[in-house]
ROTITI-55282 format. One record per residue (C-alpha): residue number from 0; chain; x, y, z. Coordinates in pm, 1 decimal. Each point is the difference from the previous one (the first is absolute). Example, Ala and Ser with C-alpha at 12.3 -4.5 7.8 and 13.67 -1.06 7.14 Angstrom:
// ROTITI-55282
pos_unit_X_Y_Z
0_A_1230.0_-450.0_780.0
1_A_137.0_344.0_-66.0
***
This chain:
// ROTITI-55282
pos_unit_X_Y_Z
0_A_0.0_0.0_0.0
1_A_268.9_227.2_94.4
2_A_192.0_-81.2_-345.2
3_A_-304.8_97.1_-187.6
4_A_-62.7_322.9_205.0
5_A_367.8_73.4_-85.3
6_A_-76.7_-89.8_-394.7
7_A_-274.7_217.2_39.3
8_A_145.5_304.8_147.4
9_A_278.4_-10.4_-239.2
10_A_-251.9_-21.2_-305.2
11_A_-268.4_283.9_26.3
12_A_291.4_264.7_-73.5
13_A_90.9_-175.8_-306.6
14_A_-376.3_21.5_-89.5
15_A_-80.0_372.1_110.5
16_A_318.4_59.9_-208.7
17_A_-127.8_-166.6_-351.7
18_A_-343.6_92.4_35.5
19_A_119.3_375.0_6.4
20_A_232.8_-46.5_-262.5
21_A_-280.4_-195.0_-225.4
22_A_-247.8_259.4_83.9
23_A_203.7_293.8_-20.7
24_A_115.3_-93.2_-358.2
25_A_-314.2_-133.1_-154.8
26_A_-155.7_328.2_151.7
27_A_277.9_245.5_-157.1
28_A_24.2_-187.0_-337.4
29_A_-391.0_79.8_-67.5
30_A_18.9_349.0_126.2
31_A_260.1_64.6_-173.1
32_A_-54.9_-180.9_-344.6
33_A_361.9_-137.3_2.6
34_A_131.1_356.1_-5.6
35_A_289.4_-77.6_227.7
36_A_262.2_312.7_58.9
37_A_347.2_65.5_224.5
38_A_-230.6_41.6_278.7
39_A_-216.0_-291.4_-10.3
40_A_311.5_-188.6_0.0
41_A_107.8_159.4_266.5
42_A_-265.9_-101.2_247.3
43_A_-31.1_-299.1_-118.3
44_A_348.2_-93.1_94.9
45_A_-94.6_203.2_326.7
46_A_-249.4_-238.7_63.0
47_A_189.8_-283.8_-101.0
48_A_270.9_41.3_263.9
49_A_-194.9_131.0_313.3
50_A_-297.9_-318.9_-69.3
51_A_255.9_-245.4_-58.1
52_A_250.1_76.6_259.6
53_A_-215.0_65.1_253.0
54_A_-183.1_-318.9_-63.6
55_A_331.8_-174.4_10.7
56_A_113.2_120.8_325.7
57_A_-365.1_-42.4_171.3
58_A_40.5_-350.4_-111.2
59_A_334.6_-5.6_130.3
60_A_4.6_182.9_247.6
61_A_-376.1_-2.0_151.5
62_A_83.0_155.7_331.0
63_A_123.4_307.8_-129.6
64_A_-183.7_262.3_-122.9
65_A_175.5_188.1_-234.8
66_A_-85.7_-218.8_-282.0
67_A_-345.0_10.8_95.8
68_A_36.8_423.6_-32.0
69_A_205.8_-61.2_-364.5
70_A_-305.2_-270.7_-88.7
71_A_-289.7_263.0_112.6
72_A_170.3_239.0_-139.1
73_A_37.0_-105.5_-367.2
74_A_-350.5_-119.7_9.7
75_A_-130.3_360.4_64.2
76_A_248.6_101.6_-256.8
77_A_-215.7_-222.5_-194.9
78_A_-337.7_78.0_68.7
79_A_88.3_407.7_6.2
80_A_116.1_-5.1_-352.6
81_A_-272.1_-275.3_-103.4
82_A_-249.7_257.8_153.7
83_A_114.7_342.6_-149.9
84_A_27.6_-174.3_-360.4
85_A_-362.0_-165.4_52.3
86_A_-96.2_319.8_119.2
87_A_149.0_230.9_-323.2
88_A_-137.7_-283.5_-264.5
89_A_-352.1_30.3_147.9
90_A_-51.8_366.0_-30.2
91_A_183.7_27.2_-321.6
92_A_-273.9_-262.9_-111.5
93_A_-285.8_132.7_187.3
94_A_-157.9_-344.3_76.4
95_A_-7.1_51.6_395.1
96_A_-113.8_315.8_190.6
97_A_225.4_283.0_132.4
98_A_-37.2_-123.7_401.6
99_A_122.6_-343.5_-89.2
100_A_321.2_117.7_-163.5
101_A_19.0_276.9_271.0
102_A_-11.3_-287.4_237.9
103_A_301.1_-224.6_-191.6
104_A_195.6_309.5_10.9
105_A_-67.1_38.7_396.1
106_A_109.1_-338.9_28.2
107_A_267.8_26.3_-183.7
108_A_153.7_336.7_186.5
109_A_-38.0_-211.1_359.8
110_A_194.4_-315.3_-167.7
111_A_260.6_222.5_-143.7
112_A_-5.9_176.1_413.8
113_A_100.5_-343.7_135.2
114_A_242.4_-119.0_-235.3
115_A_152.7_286.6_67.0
116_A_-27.9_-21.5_372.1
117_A_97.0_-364.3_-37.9
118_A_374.4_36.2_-193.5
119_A_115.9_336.3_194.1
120_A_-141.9_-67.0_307.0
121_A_-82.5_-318.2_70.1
122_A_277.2_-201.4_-123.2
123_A_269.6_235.8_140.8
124_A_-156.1_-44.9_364.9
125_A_36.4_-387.5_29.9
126_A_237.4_-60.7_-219.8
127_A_254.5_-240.7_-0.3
128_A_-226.3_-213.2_291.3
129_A_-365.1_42.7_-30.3
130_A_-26.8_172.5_365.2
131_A_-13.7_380.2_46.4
132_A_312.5_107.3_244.7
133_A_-251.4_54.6_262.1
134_A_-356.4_26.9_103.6
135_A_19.7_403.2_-18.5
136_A_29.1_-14.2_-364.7
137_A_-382.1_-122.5_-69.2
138_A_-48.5_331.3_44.6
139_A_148.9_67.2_-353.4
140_A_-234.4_-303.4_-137.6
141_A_-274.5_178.9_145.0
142_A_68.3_333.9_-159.7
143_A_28.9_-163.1_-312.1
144_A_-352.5_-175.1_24.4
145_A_-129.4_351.0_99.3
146_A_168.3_172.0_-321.3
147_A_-149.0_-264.3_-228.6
148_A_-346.3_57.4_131.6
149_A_36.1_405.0_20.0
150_A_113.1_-51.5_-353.5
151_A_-306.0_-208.8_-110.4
152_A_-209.9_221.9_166.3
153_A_91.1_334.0_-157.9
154_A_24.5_-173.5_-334.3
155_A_-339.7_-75.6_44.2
156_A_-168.7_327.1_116.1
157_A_251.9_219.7_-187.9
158_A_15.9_207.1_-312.0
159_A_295.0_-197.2_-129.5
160_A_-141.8_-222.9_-347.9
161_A_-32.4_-362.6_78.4
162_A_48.1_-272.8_-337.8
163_A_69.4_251.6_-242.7
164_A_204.7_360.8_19.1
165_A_-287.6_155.3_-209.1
166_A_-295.6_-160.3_192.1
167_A_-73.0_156.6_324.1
168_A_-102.3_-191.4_281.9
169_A_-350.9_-115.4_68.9
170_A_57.0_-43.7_371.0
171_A_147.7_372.5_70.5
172_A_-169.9_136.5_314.2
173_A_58.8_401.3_-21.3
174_A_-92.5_63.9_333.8
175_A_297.3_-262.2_113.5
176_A_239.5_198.1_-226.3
177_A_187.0_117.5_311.5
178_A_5.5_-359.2_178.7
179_A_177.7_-101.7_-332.5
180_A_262.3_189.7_0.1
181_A_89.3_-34.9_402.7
182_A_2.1_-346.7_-102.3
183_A_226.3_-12.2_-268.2
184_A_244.1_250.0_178.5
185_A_-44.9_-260.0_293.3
186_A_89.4_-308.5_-240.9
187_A_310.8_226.2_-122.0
188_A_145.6_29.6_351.6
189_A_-43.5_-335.8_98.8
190_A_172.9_-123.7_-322.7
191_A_283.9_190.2_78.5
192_A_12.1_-111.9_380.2
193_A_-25.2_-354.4_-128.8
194_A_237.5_50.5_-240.1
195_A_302.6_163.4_229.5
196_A_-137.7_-307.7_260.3
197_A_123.5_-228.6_-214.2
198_A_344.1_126.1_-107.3
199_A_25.0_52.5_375.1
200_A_-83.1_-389.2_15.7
201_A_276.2_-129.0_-257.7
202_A_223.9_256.1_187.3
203_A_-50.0_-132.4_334.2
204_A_35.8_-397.3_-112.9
205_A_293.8_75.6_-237.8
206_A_163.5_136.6_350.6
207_A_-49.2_-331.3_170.1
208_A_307.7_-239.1_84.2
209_A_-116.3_-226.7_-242.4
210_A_194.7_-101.5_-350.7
211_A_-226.8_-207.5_-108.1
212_A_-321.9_238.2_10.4
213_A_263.6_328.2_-134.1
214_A_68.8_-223.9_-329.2
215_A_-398.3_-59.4_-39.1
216_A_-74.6_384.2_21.2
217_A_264.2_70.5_-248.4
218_A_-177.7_-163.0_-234.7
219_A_-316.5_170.3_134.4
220_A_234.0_333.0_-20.4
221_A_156.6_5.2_-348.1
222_A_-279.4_-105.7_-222.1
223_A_-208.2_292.9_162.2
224_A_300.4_252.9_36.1
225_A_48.6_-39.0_-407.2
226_A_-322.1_99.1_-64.7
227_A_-45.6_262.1_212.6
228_A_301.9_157.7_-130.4
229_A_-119.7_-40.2_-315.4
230_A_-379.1_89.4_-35.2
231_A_73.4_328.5_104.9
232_A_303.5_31.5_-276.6
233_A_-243.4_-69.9_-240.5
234_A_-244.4_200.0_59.4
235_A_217.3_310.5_65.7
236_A_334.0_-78.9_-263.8
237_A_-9.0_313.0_-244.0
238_A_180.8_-262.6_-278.3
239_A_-297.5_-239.2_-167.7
240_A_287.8_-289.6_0.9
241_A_113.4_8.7_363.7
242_A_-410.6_15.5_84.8
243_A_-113.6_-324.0_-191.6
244_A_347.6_-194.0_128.5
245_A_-88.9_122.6_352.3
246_A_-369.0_-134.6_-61.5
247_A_102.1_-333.6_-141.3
248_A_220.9_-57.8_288.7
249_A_-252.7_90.2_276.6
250_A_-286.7_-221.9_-176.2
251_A_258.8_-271.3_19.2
252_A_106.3_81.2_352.3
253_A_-391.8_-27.3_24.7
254_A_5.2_-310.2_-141.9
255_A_300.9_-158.5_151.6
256_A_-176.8_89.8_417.1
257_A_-230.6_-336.3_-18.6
258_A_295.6_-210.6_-65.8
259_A_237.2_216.6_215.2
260_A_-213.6_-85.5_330.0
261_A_-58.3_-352.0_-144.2
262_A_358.9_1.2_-6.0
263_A_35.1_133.4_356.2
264_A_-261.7_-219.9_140.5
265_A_123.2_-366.9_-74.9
266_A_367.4_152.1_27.6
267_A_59.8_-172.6_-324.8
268_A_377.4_194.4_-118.9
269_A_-25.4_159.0_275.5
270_A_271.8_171.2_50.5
271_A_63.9_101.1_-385.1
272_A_-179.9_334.2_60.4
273_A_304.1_130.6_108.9
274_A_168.8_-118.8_-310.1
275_A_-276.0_166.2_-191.2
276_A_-7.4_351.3_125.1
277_A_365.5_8.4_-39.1
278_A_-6.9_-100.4_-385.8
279_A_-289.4_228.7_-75.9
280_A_146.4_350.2_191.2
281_A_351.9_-96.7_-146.8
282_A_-145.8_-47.1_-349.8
283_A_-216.1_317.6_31.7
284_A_334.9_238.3_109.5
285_A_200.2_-142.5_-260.0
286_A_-235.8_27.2_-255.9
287_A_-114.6_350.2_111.5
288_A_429.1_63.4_-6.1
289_A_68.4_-137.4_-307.6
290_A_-295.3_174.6_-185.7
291_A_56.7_308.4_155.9
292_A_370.6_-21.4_-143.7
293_A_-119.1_-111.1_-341.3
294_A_-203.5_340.0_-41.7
295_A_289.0_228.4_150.3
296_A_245.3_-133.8_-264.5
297_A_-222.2_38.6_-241.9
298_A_-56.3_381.9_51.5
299_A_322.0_15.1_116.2
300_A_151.0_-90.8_-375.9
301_A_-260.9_158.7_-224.4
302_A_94.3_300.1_133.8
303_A_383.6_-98.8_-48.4
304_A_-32.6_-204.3_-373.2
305_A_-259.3_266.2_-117.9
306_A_284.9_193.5_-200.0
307_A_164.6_-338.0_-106.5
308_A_-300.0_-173.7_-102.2
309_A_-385.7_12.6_24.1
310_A_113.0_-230.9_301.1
311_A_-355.3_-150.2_125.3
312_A_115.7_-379.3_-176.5
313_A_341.1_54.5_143.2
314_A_-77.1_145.7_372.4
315_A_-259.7_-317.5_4.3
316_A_243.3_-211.9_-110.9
317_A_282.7_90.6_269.3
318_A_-232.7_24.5_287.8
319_A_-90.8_-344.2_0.9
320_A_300.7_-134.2_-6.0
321_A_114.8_229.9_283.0
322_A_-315.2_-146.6_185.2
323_A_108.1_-330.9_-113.5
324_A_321.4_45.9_168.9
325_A_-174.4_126.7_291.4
326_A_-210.3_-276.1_89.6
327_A_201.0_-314.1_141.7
328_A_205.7_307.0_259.5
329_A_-339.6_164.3_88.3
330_A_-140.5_-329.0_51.3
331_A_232.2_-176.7_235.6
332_A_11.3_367.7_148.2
333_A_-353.2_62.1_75.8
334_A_-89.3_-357.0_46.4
335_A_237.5_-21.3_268.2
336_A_-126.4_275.3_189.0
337_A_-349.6_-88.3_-33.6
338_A_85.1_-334.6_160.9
339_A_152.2_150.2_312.6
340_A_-252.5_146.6_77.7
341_A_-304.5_-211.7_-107.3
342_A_116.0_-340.2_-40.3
343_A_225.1_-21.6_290.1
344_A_6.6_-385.9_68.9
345_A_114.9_-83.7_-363.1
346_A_224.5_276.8_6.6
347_A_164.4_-113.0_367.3
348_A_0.0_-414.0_-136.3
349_A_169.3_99.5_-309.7
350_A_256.0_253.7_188.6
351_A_37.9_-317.7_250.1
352_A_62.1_-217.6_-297.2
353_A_264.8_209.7_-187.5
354_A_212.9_23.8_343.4
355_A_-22.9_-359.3_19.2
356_A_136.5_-21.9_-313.6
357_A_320.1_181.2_85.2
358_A_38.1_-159.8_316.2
359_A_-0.9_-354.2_-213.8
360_A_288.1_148.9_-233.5
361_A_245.8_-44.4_309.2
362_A_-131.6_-296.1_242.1
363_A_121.4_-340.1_-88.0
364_A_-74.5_-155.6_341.2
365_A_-363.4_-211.1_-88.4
366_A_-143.9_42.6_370.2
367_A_70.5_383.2_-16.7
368_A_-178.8_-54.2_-359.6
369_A_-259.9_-169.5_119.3
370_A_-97.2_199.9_310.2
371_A_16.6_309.6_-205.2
372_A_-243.1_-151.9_-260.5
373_A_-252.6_-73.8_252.9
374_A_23.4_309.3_144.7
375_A_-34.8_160.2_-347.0
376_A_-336.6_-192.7_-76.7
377_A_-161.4_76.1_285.8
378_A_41.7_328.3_-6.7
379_A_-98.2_47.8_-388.3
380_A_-254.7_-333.6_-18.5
381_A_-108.1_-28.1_317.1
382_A_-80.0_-350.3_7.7
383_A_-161.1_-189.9_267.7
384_A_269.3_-228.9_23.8
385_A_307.4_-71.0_-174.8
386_A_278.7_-280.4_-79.3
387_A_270.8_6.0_-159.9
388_A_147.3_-312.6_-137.5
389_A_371.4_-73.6_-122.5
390_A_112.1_-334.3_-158.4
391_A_209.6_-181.3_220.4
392_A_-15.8_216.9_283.0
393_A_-225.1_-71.1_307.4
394_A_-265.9_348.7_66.5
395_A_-160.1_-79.3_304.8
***
């Protein structure tokens, strides 16, 4: 009985997972006639990682809830979009009255209120364990609850068009104009509390004495720092090119927070985060170095070669090889520094190694050898246990 309870409980998020998926699609693909743009795609590989992954760690992991918060989150992912492109197809075909697409637009607004609520708030406040740091922070849970229903509320009553931006709303109470807009300043506030409470939460954890849970919020950490940094970049870049690479890296930062607190919550590679945030600043600084030198050469000698020779082919031509040349030295350089400072264990183990290295150069005795290789391995490896075997000798 127990084994099928188990069987059970490890099913129904597999289940709630496909049936949103199946619905979601077959929904989408009659809305929108097969028209199928960067954005569709988009949320459908949204969906795709938040269902999925949090169905795979509630089956795996069924007593914590942060794949129960990715799983409820994608589905209201789901049924917001499903609802807002229901509710546009409707009135541009007329076949349903003006309250019942006012009504899938109400909807929608509260789903797309608790998805966000879930991801910024909710998952940062139990995260890596399931359990809040302490009972005094259900006070943040309730605020949130509160926000979602002020929200609801002043969608409802308000002026603000419900379905469609053109259609005004068929539930607007003018006499509650005022209570609307207390409430949506209210919601405001609150999401901004929430939001500080829980950076202030993966602050206060990431300070703890523990290894194990740092490396989990660092995976937690970097997929969100990325976009974050580079959302606003986008939006604010006055070059067209640095905007859409800044987008396209925050909508995969986006896409890569699922499997980053998949990652973190099975603690499968682990510890390879560190690895990874030291690859991807060094790779940013040297590119940003090397580009940065390519276009100061090539002002630099068009205004030299322009007497000598139209110079544009030639300038081009010179720069890149300088950059060229530039690349191995700025590398080792940069990469180098990066890992001193954020990849400090490989860094130390492959410091540890290299003096072990010159050490062997000199020693000839095999017990001095020996000693000094165990030493060497469990400072770099850190094995739980060790032997070292030599042919013909006895190693107790």
């Amino acid at each position: 009985m127990q084994a099928a309870d188990r069987r059970e409980r490890r099913r129904w998020p597999w289940v709630l997972a496909a049936a949103t998926m199946v619905i979601f699609l077959a929904t989408n693909a009659v809305v929108a006639r097969a028209d199928l743009d960067l954005a569709g795609l988009f949320d459908l590989a949204t969906l795709l990682y938040f269902v999925f992954v949090g169905a795979f760690l509630c089956a795996r992991v069924p007593g914590n809830v942060v794949g129960t918060l990715l799983l409820a989150s994608g589905v209201t992912l789901a049924a917001t979009i499903t609802l807002s492109s229901l509710a546009a197809f409707a009135a541009e075909q007329g076949t349903v009255p003006n309250t019942a697409v006012a009504a899938a637009g109400l909807v929608s607004n509260i789903g797309f209120a608790v998805e966000l609520f879930l991801v910024l708030v909710g998952i940062p406040l139990v995260f890596p364990d399931g359990h809040l740091l302490s009972a005094r922070w259900r006070w943040i849970v309730v605020l949130c609850v509160a926000a979602v229903g002020a929200s609801a509320v002043a969608s409802f009553v308000g002026p603000e068009p419900l379905g469609r931006p053109e259609m005004p709303n068929p539930f607007q109470v003018p006499e509650l104009t005022g209570l609307a807009d207390v409430l949506d300043v209210f919601t405001q506030w609150v999401a901004a509390v929430a939001f500080g409470a829980a950076a202030l939460a993966i602050v206060l954890r990431y300070r703890r004495d523990d290894d194990v849970e740092r490396h989990q919020l660092k995976w937690l950490i970097g997929a969100s720092l990325v976009a974050a940094v580079a959302f606003p970049i986008s939006l604010f870049s006055p070059w067209q090119a640095a905007s859409d690479v800044a987008l396209a890296v925050a909508l995969v930062a986006l896409l890569a927070l699922p499997l980053a607190i998949g990652v973190a919550i099975l603690r499968y590679r682990l510890y390879a985060i560190d690895q990874i945030i030291s690859r991807t600043i060094a790779w940013a600084v040297i590119s940003g170095l090397l580009l940065g030198s390519f276009a100061l050469l090539v002002v630099v000698l068009q205004t030299v070669l322009v007497d000598v020779t139209q110079g544009d082919v030639l300038a081009v031509a010179a720069s890149t090889l300088v950059a060229f040349a530039l690349f191995q030295p700025v590398r080792r350089t940069v990469q180098a520094a990066v890992d001193r400072r954020f990849d400090r264990a490989r860094y130390d183990a492959q410091r540890t190694a290299d003096s072990f290295a010159d050490r062997l150069r000199n020693e000839v005795d095999l017990d001095t050898l020996a000693a000094e290789l165990e030493a060497t391995v469990a400072d770099t490896i850190r094995p739980r246990a060790a032997v070292l075997w030599l042919p013909g000798r006895h190693t107790p």
